[in-house]
Backbone as ProteinMPNN parsed JSONL, in Angstrom:
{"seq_chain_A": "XXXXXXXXXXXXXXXXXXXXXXXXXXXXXXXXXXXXXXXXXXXXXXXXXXXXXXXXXXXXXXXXXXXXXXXXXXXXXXX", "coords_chain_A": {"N_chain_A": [[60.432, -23.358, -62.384], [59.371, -19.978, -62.62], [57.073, -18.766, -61.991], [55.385, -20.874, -61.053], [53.551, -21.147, -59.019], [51.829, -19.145, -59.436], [50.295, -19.531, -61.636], [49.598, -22.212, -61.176], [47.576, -20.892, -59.265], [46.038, -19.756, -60.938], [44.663, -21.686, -62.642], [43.341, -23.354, -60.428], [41.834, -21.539, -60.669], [40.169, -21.489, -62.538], [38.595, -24.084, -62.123], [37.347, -23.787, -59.868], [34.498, -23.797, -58.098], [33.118, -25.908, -59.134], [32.124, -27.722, -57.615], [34.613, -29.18, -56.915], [36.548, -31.045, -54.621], [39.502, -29.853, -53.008], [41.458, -31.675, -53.785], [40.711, -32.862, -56.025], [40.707, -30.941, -57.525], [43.655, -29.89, -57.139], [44.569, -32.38, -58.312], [43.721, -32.12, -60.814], [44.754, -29.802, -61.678], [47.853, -30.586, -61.868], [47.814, -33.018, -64.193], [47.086, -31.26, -65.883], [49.375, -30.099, -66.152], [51.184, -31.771, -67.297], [49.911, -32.92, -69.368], [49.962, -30.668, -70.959], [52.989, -30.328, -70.566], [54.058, -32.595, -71.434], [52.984, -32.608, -74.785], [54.459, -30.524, -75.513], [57.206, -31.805, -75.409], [56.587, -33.649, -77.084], [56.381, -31.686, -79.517], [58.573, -30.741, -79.788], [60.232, -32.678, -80.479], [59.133, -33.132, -82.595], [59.682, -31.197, -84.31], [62.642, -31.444, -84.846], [63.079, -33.726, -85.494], [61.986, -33.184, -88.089], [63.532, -30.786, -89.019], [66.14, -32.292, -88.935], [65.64, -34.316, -91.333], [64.127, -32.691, -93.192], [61.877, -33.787, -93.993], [58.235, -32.811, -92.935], [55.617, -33.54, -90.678], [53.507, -34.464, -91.845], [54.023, -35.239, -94.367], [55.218, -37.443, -93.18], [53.558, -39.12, -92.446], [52.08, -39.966, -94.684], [54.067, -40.823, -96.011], [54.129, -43.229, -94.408], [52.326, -44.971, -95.177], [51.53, -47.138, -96.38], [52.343, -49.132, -95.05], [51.46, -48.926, -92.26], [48.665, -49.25, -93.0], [48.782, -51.85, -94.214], [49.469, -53.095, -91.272], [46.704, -52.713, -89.841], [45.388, -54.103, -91.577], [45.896, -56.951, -91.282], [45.645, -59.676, -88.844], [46.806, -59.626, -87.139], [47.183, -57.563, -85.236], [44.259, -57.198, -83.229], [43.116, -55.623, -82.129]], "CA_chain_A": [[59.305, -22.627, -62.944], [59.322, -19.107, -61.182], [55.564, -18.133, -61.756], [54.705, -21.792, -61.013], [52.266, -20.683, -57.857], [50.902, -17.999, -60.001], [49.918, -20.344, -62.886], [48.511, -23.334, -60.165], [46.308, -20.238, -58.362], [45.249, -19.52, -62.15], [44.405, -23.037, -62.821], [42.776, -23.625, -59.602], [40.64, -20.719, -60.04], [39.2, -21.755, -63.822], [38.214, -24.82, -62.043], [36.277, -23.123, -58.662], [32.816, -23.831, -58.374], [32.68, -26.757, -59.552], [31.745, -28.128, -56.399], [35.549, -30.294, -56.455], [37.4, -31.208, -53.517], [40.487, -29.354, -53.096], [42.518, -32.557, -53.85], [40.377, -33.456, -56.831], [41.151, -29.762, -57.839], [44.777, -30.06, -57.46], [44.91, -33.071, -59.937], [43.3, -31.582, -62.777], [46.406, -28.468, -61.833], [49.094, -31.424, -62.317], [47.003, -33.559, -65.008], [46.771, -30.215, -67.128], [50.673, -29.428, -66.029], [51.4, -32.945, -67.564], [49.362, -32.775, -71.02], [50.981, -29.426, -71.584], [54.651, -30.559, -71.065], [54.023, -33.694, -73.133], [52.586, -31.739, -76.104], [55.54, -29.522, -75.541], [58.074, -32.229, -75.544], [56.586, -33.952, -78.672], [56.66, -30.524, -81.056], [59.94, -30.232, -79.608], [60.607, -34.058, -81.22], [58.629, -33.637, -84.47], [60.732, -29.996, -84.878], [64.042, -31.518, -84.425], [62.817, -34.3, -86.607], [61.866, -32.16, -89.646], [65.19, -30.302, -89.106], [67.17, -33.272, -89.173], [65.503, -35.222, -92.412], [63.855, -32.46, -94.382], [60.226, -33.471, -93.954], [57.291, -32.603, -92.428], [55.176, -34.332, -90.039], [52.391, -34.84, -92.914], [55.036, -36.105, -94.994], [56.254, -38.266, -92.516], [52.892, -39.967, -92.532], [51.963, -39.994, -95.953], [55.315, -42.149, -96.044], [53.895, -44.511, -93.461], [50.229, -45.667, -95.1], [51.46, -48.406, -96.83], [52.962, -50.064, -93.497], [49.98, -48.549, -91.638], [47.467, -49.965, -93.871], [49.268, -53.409, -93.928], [48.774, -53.352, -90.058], [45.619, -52.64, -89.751], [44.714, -55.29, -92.38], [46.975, -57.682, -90.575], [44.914, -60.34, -87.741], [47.979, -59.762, -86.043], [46.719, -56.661, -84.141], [43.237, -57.132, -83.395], [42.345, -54.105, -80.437]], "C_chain_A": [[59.021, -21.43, -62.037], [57.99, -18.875, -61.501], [54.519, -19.768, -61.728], [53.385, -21.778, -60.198], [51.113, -19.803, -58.559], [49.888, -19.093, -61.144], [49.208, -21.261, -62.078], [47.124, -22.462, -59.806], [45.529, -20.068, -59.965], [44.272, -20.613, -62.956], [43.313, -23.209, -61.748], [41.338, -22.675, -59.837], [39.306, -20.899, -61.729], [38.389, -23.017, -63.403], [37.081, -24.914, -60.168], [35.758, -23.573, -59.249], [32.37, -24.554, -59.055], [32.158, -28.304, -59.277], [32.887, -29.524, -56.536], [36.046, -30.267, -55.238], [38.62, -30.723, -53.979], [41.627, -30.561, -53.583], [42.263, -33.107, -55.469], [41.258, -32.272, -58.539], [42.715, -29.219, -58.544], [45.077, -30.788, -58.657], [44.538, -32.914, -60.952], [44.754, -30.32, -62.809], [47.527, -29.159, -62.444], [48.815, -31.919, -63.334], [47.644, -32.427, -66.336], [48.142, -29.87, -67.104], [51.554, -30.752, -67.361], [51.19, -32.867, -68.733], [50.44, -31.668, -71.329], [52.652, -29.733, -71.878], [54.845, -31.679, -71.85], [53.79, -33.259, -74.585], [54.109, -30.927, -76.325], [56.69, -30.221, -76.108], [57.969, -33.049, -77.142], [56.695, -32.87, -79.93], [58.024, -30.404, -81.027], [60.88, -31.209, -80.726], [60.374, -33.596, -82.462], [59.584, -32.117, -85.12], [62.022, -30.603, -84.968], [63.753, -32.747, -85.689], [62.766, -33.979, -88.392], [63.26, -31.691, -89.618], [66.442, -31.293, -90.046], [67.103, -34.059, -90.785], [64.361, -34.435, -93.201], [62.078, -32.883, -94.557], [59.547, -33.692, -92.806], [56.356, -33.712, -91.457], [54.241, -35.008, -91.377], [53.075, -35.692, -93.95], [55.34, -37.23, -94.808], [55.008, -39.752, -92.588], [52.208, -39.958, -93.503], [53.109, -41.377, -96.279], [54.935, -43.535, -95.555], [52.439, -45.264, -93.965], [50.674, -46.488, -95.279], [51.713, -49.498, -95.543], [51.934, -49.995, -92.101], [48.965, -49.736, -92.204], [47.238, -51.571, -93.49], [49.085, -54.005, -92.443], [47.85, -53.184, -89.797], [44.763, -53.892, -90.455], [44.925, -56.792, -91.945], [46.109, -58.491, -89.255], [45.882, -60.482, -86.647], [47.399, -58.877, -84.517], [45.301, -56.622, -84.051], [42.319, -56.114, -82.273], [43.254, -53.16, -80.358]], "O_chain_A": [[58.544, -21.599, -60.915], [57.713, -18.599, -60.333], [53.377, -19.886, -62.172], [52.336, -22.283, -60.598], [49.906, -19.773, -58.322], [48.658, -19.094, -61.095], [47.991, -21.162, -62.237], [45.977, -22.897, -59.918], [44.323, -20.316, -59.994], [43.343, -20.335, -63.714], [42.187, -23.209, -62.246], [40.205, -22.902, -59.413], [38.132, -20.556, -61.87], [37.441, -23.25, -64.154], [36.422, -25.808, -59.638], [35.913, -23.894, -60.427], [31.353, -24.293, -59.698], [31.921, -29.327, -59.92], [32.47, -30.67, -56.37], [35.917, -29.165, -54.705], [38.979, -30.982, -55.128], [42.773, -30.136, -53.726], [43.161, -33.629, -56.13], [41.825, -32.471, -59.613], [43.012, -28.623, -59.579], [45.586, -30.345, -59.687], [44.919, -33.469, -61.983], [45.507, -30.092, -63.756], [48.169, -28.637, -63.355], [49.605, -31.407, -64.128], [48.352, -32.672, -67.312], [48.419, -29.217, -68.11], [52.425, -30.388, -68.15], [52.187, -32.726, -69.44], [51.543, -31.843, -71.847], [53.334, -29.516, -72.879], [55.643, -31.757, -72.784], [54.537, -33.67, -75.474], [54.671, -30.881, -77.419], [57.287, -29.712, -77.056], [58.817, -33.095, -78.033], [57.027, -33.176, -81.075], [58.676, -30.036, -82.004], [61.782, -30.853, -81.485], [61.224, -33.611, -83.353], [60.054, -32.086, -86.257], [62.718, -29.682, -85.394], [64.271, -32.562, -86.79], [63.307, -34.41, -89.41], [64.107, -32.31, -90.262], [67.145, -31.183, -91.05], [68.127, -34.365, -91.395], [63.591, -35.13, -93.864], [61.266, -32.231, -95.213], [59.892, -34.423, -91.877], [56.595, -34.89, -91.72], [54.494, -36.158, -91.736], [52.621, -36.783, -94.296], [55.674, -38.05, -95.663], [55.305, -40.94, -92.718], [51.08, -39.92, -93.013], [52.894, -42.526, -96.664], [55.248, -44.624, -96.035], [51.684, -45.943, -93.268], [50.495, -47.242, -94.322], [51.126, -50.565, -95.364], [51.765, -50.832, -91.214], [48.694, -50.85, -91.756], [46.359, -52.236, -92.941], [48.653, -55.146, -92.282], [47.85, -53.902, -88.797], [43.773, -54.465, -89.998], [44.149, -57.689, -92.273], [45.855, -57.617, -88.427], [45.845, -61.164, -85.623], [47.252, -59.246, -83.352], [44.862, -55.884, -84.932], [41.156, -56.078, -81.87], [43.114, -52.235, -79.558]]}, "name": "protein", "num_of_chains": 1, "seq": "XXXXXXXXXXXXXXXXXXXXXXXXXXXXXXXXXXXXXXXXXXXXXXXXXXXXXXXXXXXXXXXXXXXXXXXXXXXXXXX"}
């Protein structure tokens, strides 16, 4: 990541003054580095998905109520 320093000091500095500890500080920098590349890696999935079989995420769960539903209704999963 070459502008990784640049992007942390940018991060760090939306979260000044918010009377954190520099350590507390840091982990919201990694935390928020974390969400982002997960989000990233799942559009990456649900794109490659659609590609491959033609529908849509909305599609995809539209497909799934009935089997949804059935679990939910189900005393199997109860939490």
């Amino acid at each position: 990541m070459p502008h990784g320093m640049r992007h942390t000091e940018w991060v760090l500095r939306a979260v000044d003054g918010l009377g954190l500890d520099p350590w507390t500080m840091f982990h919201i920098v990694l935390s928020l580095h974390g969400f982002v590349a997960g989000v990233a890696v799942n559009v990456e999935t649900e794109r490659d998905a659609e590609q491959d079989t033609g529908i849509n995420y909305e599609q995809w769960l539209n497909q799934q109520d009935a089997t949804f539903n059935g679990s939910c209704a189900s005393t199997r999963y109860r939490y």
